[in-house]
C-alpha positions as CSV (number, residue, x, y, z in Angstrom):
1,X,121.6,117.4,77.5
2,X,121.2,120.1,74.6
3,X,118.2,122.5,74.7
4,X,116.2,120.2,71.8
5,X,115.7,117.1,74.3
6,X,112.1,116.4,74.7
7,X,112.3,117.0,78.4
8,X,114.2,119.9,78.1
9,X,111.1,122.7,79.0
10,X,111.0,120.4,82.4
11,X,114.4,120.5,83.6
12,X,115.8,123.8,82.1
13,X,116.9,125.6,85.2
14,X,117.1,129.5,84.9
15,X,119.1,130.2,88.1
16,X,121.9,129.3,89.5
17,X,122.5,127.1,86.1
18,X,126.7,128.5,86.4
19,X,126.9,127.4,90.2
20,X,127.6,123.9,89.3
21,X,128.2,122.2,85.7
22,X,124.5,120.2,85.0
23,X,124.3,116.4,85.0
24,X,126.7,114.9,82.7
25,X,128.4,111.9,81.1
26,X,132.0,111.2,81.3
27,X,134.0,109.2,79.1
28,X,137.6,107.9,80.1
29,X,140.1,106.0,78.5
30,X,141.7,102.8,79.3
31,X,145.7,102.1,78.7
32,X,146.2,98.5,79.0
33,X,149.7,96.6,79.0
34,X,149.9,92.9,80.4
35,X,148.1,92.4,82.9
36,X,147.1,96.0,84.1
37,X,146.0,99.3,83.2
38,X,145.7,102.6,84.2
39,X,142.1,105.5,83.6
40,X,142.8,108.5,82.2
41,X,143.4,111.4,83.5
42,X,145.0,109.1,86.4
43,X,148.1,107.9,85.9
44,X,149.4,106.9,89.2
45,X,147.1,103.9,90.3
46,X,146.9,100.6,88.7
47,X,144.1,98.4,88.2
48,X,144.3,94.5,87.7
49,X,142.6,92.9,84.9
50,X,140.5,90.9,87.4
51,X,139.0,93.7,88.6
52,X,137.4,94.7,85.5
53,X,136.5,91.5,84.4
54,X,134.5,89.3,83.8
55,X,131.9,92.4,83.6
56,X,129.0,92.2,86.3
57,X,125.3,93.9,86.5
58,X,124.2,95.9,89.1
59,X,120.8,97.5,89.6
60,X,120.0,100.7,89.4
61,X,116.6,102.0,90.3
62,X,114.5,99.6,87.7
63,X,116.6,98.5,85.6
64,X,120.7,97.4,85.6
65,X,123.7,98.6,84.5
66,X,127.2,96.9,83.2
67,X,129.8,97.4,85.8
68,X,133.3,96.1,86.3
69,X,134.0,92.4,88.8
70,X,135.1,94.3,91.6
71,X,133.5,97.6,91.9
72,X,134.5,99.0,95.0
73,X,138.5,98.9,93.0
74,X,137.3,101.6,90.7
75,X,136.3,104.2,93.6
76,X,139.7,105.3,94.1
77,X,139.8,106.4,90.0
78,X,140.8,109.9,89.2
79,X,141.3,110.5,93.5
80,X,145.3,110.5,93.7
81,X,144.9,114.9,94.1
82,X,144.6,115.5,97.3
83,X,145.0,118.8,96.9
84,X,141.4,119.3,97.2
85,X,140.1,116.6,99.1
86,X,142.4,116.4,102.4
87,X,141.4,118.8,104.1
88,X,137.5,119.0,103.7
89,X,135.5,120.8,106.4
90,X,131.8,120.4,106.7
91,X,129.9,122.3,106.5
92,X,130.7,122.8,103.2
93,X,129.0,125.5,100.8
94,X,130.5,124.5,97.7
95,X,129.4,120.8,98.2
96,X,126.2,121.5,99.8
97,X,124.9,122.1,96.3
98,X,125.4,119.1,95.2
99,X,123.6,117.7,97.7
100,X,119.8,116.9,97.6
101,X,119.2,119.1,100.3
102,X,115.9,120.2,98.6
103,X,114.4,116.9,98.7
104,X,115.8,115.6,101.5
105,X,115.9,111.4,102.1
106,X,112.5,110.5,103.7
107,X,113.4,108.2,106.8
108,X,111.3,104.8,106.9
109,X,110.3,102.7,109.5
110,X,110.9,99.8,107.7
111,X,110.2,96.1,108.8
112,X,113.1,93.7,109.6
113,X,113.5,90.6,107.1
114,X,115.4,88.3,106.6
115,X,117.5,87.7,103.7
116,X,117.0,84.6,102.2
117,X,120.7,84.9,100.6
118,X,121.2,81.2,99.1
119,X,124.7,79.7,99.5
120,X,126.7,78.8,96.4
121,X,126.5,74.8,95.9
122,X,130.3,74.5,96.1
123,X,130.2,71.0,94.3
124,X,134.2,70.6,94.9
125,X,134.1,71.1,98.6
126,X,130.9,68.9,98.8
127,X,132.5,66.4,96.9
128,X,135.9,66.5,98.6
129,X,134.4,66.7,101.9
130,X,132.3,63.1,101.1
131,X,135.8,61.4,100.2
132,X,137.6,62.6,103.5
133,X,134.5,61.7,105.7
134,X,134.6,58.0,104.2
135,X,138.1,57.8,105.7
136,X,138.5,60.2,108.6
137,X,141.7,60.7,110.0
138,X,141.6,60.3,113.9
139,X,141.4,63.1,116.2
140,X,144.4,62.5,118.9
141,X,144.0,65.5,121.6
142,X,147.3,66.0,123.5
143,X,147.2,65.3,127.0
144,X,147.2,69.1,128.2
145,X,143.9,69.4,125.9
146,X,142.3,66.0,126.4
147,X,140.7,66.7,129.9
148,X,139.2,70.2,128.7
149,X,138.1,69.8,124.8
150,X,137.7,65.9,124.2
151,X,133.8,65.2,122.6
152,X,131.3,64.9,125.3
153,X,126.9,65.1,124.7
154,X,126.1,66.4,128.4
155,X,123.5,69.5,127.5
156,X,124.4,70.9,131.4
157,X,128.1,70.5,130.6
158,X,127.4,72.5,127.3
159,X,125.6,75.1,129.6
160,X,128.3,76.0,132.2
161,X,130.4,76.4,129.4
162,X,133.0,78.9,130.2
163,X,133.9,81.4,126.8
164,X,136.4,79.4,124.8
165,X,135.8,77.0,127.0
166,X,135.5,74.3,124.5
167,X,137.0,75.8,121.2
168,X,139.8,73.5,119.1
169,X,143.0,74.9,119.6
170,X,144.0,76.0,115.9
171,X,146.9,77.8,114.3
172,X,146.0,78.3,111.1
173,X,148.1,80.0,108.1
174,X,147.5,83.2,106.1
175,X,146.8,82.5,102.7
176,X,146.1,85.7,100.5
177,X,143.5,87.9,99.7
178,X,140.5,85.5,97.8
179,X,142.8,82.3,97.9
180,X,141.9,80.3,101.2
181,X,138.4,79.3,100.4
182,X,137.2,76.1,102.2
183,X,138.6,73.2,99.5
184,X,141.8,74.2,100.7
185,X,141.3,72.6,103.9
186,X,141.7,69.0,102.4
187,X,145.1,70.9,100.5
188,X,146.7,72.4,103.4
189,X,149.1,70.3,105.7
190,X,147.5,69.3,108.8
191,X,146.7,71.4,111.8
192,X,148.0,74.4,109.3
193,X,144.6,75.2,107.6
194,X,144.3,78.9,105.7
195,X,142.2,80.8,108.3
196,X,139.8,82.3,105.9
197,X,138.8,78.2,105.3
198,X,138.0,78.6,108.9
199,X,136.7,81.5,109.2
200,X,134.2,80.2,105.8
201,X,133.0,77.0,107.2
202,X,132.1,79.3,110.3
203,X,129.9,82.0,109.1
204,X,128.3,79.4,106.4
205,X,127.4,77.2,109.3
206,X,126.2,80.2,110.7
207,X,124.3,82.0,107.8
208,X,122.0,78.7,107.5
209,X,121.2,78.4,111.2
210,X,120.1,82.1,111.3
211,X,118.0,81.3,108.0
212,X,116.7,78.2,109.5
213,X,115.4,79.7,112.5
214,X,113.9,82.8,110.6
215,X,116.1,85.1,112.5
216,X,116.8,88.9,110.6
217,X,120.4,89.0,110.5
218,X,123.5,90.6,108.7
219,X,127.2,90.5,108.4
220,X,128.9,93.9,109.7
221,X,131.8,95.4,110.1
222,X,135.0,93.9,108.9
223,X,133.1,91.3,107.3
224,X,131.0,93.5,105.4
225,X,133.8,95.5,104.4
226,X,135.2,92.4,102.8
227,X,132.3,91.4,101.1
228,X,131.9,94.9,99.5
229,X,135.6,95.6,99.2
230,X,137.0,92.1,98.1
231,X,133.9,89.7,97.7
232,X,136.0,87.5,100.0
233,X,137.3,87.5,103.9
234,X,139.6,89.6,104.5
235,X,142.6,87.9,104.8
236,X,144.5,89.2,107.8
237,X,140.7,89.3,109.9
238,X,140.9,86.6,113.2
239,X,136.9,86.5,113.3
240,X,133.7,87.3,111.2
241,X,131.1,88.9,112.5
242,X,127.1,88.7,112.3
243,X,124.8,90.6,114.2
244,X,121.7,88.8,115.3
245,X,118.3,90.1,117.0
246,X,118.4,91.3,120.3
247,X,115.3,88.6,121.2
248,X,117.7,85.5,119.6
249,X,116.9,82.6,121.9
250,X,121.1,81.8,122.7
251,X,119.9,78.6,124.0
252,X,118.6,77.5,121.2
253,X,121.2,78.8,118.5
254,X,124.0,76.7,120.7
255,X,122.4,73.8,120.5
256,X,121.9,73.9,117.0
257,X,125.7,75.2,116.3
258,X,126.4,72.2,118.8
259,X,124.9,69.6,116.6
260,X,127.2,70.9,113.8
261,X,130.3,70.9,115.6
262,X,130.5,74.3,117.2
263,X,130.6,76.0,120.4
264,X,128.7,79.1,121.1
265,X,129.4,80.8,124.2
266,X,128.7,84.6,125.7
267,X,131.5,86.9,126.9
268,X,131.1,90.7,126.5
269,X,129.3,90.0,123.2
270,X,128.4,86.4,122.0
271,X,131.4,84.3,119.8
272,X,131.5,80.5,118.4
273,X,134.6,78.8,117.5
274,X,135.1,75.0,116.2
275,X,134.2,72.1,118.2
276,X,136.4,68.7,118.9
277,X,133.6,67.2,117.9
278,X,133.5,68.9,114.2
279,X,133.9,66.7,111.4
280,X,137.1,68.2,110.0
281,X,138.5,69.0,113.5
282,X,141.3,66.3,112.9
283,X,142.2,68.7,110.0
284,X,142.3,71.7,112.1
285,X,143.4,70.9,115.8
286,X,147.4,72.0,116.4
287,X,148.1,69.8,118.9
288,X,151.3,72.1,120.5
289,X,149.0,75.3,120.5
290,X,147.9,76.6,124.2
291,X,144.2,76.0,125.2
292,X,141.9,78.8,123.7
293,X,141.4,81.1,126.1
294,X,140.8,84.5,124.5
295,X,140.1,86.6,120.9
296,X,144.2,86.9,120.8
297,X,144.9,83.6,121.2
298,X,144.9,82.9,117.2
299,X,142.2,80.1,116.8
300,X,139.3,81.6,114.2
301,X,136.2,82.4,115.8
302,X,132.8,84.6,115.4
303,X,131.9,87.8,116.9
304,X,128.4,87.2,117.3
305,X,126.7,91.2,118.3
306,X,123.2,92.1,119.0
307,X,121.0,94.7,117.3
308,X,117.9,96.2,118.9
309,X,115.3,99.0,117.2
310,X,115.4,102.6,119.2
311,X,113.1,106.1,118.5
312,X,114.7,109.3,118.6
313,X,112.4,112.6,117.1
314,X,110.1,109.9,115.4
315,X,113.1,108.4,113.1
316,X,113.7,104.8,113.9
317,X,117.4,103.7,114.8
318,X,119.2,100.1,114.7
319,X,121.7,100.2,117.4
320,X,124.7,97.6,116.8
321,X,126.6,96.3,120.2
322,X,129.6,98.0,120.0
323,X,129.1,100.2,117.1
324,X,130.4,103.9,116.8
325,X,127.0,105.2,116.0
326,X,123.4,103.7,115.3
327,X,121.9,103.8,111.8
328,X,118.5,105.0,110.9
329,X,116.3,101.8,110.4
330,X,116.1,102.9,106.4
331,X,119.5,102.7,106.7
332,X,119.8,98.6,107.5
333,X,116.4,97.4,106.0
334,X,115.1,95.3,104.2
335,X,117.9,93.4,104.6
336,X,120.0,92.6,101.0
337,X,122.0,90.0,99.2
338,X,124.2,92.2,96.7
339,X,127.4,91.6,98.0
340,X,129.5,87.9,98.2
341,X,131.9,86.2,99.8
342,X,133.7,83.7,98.5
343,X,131.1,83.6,95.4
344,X,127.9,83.0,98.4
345,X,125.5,86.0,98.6
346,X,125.9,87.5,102.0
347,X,123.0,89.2,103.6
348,X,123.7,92.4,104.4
349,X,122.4,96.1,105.0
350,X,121.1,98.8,102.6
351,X,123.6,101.1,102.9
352,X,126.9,99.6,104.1
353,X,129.0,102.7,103.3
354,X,126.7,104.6,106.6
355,X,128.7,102.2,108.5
356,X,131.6,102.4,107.1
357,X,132.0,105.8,107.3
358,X,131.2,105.3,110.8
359,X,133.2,102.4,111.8
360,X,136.7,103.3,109.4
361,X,136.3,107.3,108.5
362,X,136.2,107.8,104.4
363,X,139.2,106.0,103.5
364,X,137.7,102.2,103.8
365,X,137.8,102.0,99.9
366,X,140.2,99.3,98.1
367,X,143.8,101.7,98.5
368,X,143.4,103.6,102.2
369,X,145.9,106.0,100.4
370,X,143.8,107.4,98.4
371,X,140.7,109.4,99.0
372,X,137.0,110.1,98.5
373,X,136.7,113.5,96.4
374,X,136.0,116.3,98.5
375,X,132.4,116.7,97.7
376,X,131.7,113.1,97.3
377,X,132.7,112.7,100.8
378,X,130.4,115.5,101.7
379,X,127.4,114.3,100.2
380,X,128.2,110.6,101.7
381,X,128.8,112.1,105.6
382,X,125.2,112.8,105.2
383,X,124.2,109.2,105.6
384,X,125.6,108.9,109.3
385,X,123.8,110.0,111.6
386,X,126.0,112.5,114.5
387,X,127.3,109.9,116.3
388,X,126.7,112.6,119.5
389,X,123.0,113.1,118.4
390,X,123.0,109.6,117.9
391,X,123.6,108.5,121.4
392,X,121.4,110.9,122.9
């Protein structure tokens, strides 16, 4: 900003104006051949075309801004020096002015909500999905799995339920990052589905039952970290997880997964898995796999977790079951659809990069070989709470 700007009087700083250089833009350079290119000054990482493009907006404050197709690729630019950034201590003097330490972030007790994220009309699926159900192959349960998992509508059976009790044994395939979306179920030979596909048809189900019954809830963790990462499930993931309220009515939410054709069941945390019963099951079951029994045992399921509102020195927390550390309520609410998965809005949290830095440390970005700047990561350790102060 030169000295003639019409705001100029209002921002000129007389002190400490040498400390740190004063807001700026930067302008890079792009050096494309094929496929890829490469930012200057950084010449070691590669970027794919389809991360840049087709260009996306994002908000900011209000109004929006252009920004590249996959975002969180472009986090890693200009970070390969880690000369500076591996061995950050806090606190830190030289970042701590970069910090808004003078108006510090005021801490909200903000109301839950719920999201209201509408899924994608996946016309394709819908439409493929219609021509298999007119012609449904038969379901033929081995005799090791018939007694346990064949289809049954007793509500007190469904109730002593043991966990896994009643999931499909499947064995499904890994198909590649953003590649086994749901359609390839009816591609895919059967009983070797892509388990993203499963893992899709699972938290969709899932998403519209939590809408339906007006309950505040969120993806988290992994699944999060996919949608923000990837915009997709991460391929390699066995489960997805959403975290529900800690008043959910479990009753209720298994007999409505029920009537879809999945099981919902309580262990150390609540999970849900495919049915027998499920449409598609004749698709999925693998007929040599063992009975589900466990989270190893390879069949896709959900981790279904718990939140619950605490107060600590007037700030309001969200604790997470199993989380590393709580997150102020400010933090999670008002629940937001901005990131996707599998081109479906997601709901998610305000801040996801509070949890991430809390759940994965600072290298949950798109290459975990490269690293945060050193004052970047500073300023963004500020959002998690102390996970020791937290738990107090």
């Amino acid at each position: 900003m030169a000295p003639h700007h019409t705001l100029a009087t209002l921002l000129y700083a007389d002190e400490g104006a040498r400390a740190v250089p004063p807001p700026h833009l930067r302008w890079s350079t792009m050096l494309s051949v094929e496929d890829v290119f490469t930012i200057a000054p950084e010449k070691d990482h590669v970027y794919w075309q389809w991360h840049l493009t087709p260009l996306a907006c994002l908000p900011l404050y209000n109004s929006s801004m252009l920004a590249p197709s996959l975002p969180a690729s472009f986090f890693t630019a200009g970070h390969s020096d880690q000369t500076k950034t591996a061995n950050v201590t806090y606190p830190n003097p030289e970042c701590e002015i970069l910090c808004d330490q003078d108006t510090p972030a005021l801490q909200h007790n903000v109301d839950a909500n719920v999201a209201r994220c509408p899924l994608r009309n996946d016309a394709e699926y819908n439409a493929r999905l219609a021509g298999y159900l007119r012609q449904p192959l038969p379901l033929q349960l081995s005799p090791a799995h018939a007694p346990y998992i064949a289809p049954f509508s007793d509500t007190t059976k469904l109730r002593e339920g043991k966990p896994w009790e009643y999931c499909l044994p499947i064995r499904p395939q890994q198909c590649g990052a953003r590649r086994g979306i749901k359609t390839t179920l009816f591609e895919t030979p059967q009983s070797k589905p892509c388990r993203s596909a499963v893992l899709q048809i699972l938290l969709e189900n899932m998403l519209e039952v939590i809408d339906e019954l007006h309950l505040p809830s969120f993806v988290y963790f992994g699944t999060l970290l996919g949608a923000w990462r990837d915009e997709a499930i991460i391929p390699h993931t066995a489960d997805v997880d959403v975290v529900l309220p800690s008043y959910t009515n479990w009753t209720h939410v298994q007999d409505v997964m029920w009537a879809r054709g999945f099981y919902v069941f309580e262990r150390d945390i609540h999970g849900a898995c495919v049915a027998s019963h499920h449409p598609l099951a004749s698709l999925l079951y693998a007929p040599n796999q063992t009975r589900t029994d466990s989270s190893m045992h390879g069949t896709p399921y959900l981790d279904l977790y718990m939140w619950k509102k605490e107060y600590a020195a007037s700030t309001a927390f969200i604790q997470v079951e199993t989380a590393n550390a709580k997150l102020t309520a400010s933090q999670v609410f008002p629940l937001t659809c901005n990131h996707t998965i599998f081109g479906s809005p997601v709901p998610g949290i305000q801040h996801p990069e509070a949890m991430f830095k809390s759940e994965y440390g600072d290298t949950y970005d798109v290459d975990p070989n490269l690293r945060l700047a050193a004052c970047e990561s500073y300023c963004d350790y500020q959002l998690v709470p102390n996970k020791n102060a937290a738990r107090a």
